[in-house]
C-alpha positions in Angstrom: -241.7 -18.1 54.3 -244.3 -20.5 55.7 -246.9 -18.0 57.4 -250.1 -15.6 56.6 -247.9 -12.6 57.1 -245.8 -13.2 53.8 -248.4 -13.8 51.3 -250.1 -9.9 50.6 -249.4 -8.5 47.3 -245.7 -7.7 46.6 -244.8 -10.0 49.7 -242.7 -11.8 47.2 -240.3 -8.5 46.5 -240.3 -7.6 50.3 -239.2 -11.0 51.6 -236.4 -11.1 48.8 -235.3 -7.9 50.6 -235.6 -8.7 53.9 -233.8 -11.9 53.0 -230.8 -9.9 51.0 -230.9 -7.8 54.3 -230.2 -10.2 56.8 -227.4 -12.2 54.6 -225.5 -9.2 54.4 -222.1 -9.6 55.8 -221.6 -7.2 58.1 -223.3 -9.3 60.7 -222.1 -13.1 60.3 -224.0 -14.4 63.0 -226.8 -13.2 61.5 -226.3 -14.4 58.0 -224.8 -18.0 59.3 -228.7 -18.5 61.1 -230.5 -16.8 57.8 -228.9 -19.7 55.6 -229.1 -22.7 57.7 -232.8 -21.7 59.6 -234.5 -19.7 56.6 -232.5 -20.9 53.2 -232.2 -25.0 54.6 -228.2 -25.0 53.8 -226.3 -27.6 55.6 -223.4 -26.8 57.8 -221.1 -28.3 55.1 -221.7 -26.0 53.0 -219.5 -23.6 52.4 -221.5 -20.1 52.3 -222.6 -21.5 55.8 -218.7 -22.4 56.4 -217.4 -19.1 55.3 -220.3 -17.5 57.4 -219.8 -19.1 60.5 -215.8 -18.6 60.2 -216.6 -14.8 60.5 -218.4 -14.6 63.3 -215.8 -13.9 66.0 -213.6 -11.5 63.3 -216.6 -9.1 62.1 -219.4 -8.0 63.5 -221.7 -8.2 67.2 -219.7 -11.0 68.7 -216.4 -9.3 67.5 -217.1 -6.3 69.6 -217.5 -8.3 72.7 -214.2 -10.1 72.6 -212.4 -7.0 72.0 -213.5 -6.1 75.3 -212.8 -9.7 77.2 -210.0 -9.8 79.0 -206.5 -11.9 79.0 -208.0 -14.5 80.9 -211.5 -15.1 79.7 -213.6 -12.7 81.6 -214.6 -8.6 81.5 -214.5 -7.9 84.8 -211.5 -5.5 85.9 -209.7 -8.0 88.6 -210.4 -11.3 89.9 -212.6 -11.6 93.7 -210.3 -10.8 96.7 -212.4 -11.7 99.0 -216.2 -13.8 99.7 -218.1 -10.9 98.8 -216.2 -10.0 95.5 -216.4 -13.6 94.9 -219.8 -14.2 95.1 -220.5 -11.3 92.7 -217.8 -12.4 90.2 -218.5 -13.1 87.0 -222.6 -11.9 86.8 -222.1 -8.4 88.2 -222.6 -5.8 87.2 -225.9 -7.5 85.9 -226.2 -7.4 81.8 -222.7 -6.5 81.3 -220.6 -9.0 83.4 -218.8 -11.8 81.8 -222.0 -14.4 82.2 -224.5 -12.2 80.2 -222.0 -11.3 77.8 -220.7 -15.0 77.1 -224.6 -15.7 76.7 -224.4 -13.6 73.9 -221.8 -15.1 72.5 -223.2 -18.2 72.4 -226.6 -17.0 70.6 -224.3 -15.5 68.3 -222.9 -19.3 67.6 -219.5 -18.9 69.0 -217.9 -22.4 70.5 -215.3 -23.6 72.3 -213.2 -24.0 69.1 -212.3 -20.8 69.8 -209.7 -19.9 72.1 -211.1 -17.1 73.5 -214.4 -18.9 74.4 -212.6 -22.2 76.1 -210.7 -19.1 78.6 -214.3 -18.3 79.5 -215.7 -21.1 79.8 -212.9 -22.6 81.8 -213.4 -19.6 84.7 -217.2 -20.0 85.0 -216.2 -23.7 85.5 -213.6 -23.0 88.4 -215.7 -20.4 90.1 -219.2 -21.1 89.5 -219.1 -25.1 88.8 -216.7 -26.6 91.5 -218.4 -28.8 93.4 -216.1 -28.1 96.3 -217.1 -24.5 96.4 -219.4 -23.0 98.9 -220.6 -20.5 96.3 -221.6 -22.5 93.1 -224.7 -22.3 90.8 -226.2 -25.9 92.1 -228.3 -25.0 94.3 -228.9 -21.0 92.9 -232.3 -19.9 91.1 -233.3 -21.6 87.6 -232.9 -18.7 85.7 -228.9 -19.0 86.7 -228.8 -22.7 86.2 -231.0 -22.7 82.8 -229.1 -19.7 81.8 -225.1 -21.4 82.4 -226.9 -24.4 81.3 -227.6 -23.2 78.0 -224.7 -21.4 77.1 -222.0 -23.9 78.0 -223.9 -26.4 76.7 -224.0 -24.5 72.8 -220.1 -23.9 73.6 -219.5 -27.6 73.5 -219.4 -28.7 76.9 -222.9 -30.5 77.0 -221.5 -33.9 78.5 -218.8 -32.4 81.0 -220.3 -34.0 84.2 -220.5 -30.2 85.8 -223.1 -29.1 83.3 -225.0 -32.6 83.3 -225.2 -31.5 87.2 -227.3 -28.3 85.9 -229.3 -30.5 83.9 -230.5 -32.6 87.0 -231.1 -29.9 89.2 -233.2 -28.6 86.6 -235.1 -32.1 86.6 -235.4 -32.6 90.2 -236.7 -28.4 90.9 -239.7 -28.7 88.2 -242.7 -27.9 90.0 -246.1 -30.1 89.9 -247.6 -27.7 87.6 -245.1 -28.8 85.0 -243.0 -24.5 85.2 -240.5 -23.6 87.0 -240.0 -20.8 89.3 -236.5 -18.9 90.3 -238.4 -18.8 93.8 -238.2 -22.1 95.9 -241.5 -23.7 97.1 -243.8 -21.5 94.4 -245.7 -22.6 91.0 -244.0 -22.4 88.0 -244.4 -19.0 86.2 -243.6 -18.1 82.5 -240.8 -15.8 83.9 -238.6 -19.0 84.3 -238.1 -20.3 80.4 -234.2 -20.7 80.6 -234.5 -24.4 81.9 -237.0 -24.9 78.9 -234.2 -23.0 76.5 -231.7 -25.1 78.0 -233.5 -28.6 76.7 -233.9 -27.0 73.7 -230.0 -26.9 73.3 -229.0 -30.5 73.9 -230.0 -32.5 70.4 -232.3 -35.0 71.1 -230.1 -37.8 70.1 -228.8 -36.9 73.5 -231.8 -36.0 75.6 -232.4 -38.7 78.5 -236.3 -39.8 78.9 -236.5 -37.9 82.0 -235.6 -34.9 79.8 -238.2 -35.2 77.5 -240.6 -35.7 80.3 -239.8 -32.5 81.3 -240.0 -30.6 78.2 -243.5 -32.4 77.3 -244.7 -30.8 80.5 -242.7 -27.8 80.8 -244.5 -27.6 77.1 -248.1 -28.3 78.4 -247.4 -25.5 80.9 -246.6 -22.9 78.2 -249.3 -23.8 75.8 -251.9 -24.3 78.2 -251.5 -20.3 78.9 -251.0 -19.8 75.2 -247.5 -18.3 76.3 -248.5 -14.8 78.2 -251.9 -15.8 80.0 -250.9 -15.3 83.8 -252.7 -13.4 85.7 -252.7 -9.6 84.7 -251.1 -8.6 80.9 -247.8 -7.5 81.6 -246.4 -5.0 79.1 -242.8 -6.1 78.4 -243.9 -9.8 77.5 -245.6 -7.9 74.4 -242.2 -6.3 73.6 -239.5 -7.6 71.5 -235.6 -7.4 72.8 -232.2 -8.6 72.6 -230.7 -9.7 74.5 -233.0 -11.5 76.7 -231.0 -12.3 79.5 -232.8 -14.0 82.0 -236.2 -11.9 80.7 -239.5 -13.0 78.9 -241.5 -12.2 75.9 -243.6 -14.2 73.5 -240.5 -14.6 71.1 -238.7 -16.1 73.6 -241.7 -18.8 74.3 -241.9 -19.1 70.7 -238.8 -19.9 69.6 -238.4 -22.8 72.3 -241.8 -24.4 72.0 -241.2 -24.3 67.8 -237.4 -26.0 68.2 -238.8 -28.3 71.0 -241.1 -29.5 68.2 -244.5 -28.3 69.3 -244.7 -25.8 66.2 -248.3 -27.6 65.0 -250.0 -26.8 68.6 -253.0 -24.8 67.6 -252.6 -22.9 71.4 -249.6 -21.0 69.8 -251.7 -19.3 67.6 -252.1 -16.4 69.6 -248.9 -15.9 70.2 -247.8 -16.3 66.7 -250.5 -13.8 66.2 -249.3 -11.0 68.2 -246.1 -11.6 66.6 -247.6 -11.4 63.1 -248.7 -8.4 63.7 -245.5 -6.7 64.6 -244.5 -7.0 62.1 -243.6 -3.5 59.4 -244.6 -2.7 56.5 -241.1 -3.0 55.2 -241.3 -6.6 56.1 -238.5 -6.2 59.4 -239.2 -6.3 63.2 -238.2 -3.7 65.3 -236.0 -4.0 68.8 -238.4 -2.7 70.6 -236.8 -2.2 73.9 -234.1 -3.5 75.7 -233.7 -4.5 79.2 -234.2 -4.3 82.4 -237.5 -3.6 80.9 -239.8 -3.6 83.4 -243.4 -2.6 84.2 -245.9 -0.5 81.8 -243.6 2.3 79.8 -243.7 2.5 76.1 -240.1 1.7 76.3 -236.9 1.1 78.1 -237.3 2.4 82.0 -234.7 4.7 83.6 -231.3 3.1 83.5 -229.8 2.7 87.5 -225.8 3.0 87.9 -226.1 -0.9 88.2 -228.4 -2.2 85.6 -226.8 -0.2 82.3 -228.8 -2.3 79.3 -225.9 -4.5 77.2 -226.5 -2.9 73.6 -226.1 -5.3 71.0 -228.9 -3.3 68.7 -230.6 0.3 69.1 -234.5 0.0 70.7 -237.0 1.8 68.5 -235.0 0.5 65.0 -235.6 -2.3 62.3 -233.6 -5.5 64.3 -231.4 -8.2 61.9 -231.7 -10.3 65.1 -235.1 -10.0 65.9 -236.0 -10.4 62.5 -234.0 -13.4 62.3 -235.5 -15.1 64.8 -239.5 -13.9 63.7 -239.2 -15.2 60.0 -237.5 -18.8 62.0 -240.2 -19.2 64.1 -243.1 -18.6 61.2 -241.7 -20.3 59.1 -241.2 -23.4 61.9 -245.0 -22.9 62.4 -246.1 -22.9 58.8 -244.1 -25.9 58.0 -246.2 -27.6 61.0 
C-alpha cells in the first residue's frame, strides 16, 4: 500500500487481511475511510454509500448517540448558573458533549443527521454567541482548533461563527510559524488542532492567508521532524484514540500528509517510527489512551475527573489506528 513496510515476503496475503479486516461491517466508519482512503472509491459509489449510511445505526458512533441526550448534548441538565455554565458542554473533560461530538465527527457523521444539527446547534448558542461573556473567541487554540474542526466536518464551515474561529486562529499564530494554547509563548507541537482544523476546510475554500498559515505552521512541524522539542516525551511515541486535544506522531502525520506535504523527506523519521509499530500480523495496536501523560508504559492512573472516553481497548490490534497508519503510508509512498 505505497510504503517499505508492505513489501516482505507474504506482505501480499497479510495486507489482503488486514484490508478484509478493516472493511468488515461491524465498524462502518471504519470501512467508509478503508474504501475511499485505501481502495480510491468515490463517494458515489455505492459500497461507499451503503457504508457511510451506517455509520450512525451500527457500530462506534452508534454507541455514542445512544447516550446523547433529547436536546443534543450528554451532560445530565443544562448550566444554572456562571459556573455551571462555563463548564457546560467540555466537562467532565473526555466525556462531555465537545469531546464526544469530536468523535463523531472523525467517525464522519454530519449535520444531515438530526441528532448531530441538535448538537451543533447548543455549542453554537453557548460557546459561539458573540454576545456571550463566556465564548471560545478568545479561549486557548486547542479549544478553538478543536470546535473549529469538528463543526467545520459537520457542515458548518462557512457559518460566520466558525469563520470567527478560523481568524483567531490566523491572527494568534506565533512568529515561529506554531501555535501555543499559552498566550505570549512559542509555538509548541502540543498545539496541532489549528493545523487539523486547515486540514478540514477543502482547499477550493481555503483563503491565501490560510495557506500562509499552513505552509508555515508546516515548516514548523517538519523542521522538528514532528517530535524534536526539547526532551523525548514518551506519549508522543504512543498511538491512541481519541486524541482529543493530545499529540503523537500519527496525529502530525496525518495532517502534514492531507495538507499535501507527504513528499517532505523531514517526515521520514516520523514515518519511520511509525513503520516500525507496526505487528507482525500486519495491524497497529491502541496503545494507550488518554490523559496519557509522562513516562509509564501505559495509560496513568485514572482521576474521578479525567475517566479516558473508550472508543477501543489500549494494549489490542486498533481498526482505527490501523486505518489511519496504512492512509498515511500510503499518502507518503504515493509522494
Amino acid at each position: 500500500m505505497g510504503s517499505r513496510s508492505v513489501r516482505s515476503p507474504g506482505a501480499g496475503e497479510r495486507e489482503a487481511k488486514v484490508l478484509a479486516w478493516l472493511l468488515e461491517r461491524d465498524q462502518p466508519a471504519v470501512r467508509y475511510r478503508a474504501l475511499v482512503d485505501l481502495l480510491d472509491r468515490k463517494e458515489s459509489d455505492p459500497t461507499v454509500r451503503e457504508a457511510r449510511a451506517e455509520i450512525p445505526r451500527v457500530g462506534w458512533a452508534a454507541d455514542q448517540l445512544r447516550a446523547q441526550g433529547p436536546k443534543g448534548y450528554w451532560e445530565k441538565r443544562e448550566p444554572r448558573n456562571v459556573l455551571e455554565w462555563f463548564k457546560f458542554l467540555w466537562q467532565p473533560m473526555y466525556r462531555a458533549t465537545i469531546w464526544r461530538a469530536l468523535v463523531l465527527s472523525d467517525l464522519g457523521l454530519d449535520s444531515k443527521d438530526a441528532r448531530v444539527r441538535r448538537t451543533a446547534e447548543v455549542l453554537m448558542d453557548y460557546k459561539l454567541r458573540f454576545s456571550s461573556p463566556i465564548n471560545f473567541y478568545y479561549e486557548e487554540m486547542c479549544m478553538v482548533g478543536n470546535t473549529a474542526r469538528m463543526l467545520t466536518r459537520f457542515g458548518y464551515g462557512e457559518d460566520r461563527r466558525v469563520l470567527k474561529l478560523y481568524d483567531w486562529m490566523l491572527e494568534d499564530q506565533r512568529r515561529d510559524g506554531g501555535w501555543n494554547c499559552s498566550q505570549d509563548s512559542p509555538g509548541t507541537l502540543d498545539a496541532w488542532e489549528p493545523m487539523a482544523a486547515f486540514a478540514a476546510v477543502p482547499k477550493r475554500r481555503r483563503s491565501s492567508e490560510m495557506e500562509r498559515a499552513i505552509e508555515r505552521g508546516a515548516e514548523f512541524y517538519l523542521k522538528r521532524r514532528l517530535f524534536q522539542e526539547g526532551s523525548r516525551y514518551a506519549p508522543w511515541f504512543r498511538l491512541h484514540y481519541p486524541r482529543h486535544y493530545f499529540y503523537d506522531i500519527l496525529v502530525g502525520l496525518e495532517f502534514l500528509t492531507e495538507l499535501g506535504f507527504s513528499d517532505d523527506p523531514r517526515l521520514r523519521p516520523a514515518l519511520e517510527v511509525l513503520r516500525k509499530k507496526r505487528r507482525a500480523d500486519g495491524t497497529w495496536w491502541m496503545e494507550a489512551l488518554h490523559p496519557d501523560v509522562g513516562a509509564g508504559p501505559k495509560n496513568p492512573a485514572e482521576s474521578p475527573r479525567e475517566r479516558p472516553l473508550v472508543i477501543e481497548r489500549a494494549g489490542r490490534p486498533s481498526k482505527w489506528i490501523t486505518l489511519k497508519a496504512l492512509t498515511v503510508l500510503k499518502r507518503a509512498g504515493a509522494a
